[in-house]
C-alpha positions in Angstrom: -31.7 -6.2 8.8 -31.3 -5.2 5.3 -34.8 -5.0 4.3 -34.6 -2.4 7.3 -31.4 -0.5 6.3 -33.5 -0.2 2.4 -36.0 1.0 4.6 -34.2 3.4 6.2 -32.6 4.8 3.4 -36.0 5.8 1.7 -36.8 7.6 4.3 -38.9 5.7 6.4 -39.9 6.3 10.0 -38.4 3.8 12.6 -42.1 3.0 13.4 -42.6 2.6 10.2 -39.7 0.3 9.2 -40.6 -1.8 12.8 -43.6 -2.3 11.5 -42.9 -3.9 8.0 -40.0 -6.0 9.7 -42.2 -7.0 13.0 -39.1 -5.0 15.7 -39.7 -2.7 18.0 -38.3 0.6 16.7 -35.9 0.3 19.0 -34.7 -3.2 17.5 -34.7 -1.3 14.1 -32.8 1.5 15.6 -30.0 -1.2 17.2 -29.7 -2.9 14.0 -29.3 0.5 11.9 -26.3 1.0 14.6 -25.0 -1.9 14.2 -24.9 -1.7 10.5 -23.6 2.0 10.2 -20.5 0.8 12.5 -19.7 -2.1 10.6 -19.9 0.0 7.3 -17.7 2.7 9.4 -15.5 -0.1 10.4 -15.0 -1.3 6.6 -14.7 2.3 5.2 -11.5 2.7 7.9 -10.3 -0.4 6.6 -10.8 0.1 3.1 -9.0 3.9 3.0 -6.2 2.5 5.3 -4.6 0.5 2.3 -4.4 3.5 0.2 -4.0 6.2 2.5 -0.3 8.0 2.9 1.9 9.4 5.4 4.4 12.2 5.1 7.3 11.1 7.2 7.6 15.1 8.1 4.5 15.6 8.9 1.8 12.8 8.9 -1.4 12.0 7.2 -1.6 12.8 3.6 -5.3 13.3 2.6 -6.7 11.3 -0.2 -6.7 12.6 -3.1 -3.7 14.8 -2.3 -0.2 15.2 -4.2 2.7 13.1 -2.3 6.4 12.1 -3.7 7.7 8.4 -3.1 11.6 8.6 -2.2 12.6 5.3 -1.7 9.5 3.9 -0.7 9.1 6.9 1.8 6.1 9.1 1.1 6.3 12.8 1.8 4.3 16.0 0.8 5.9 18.3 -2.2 6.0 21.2 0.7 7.8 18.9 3.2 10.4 17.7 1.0 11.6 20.9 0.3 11.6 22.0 3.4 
């Protein structure tokens, strides 16, 4: 599978990729699935443990300003709200 995913991301043709690996292109195409959720799945996981939450208003987007009151995390906009 990861000789297929380096495949893949030169640009390769399934066919192509099938070929060098001995699938079916539709094997290589499973397997690319299979690897772009798991990556998903990790990427999810990954931005969880640093993403914030405004107790006003939810979801803080990474890379956006927050203030921490007491361990509570809250937009600038919210607080002063």
């Amino acid at each position: 599978m990861d000789i297929a995913r380096r495949l893949h991301e030169q640009g390769l043709p399934l066919e192509a990729i099938a070929a060098e690996v001995r699938a079916t292109p539709e094997e290589v195409q499973d397997w690319l699935r299979e690897l772009k959720s798991a990556e998903d799945e990790m990427t999810e996981i990954y931005e969880e443990q640093f993403r914030k939450h405004c107790a006003k208003c939810g979801d803080i987007p990474t890379g956006s300003s927050y203030i921490d009151e007491g361990g509570i995390t809250y937009h600038p906009e919210c607080l002063r709200k």
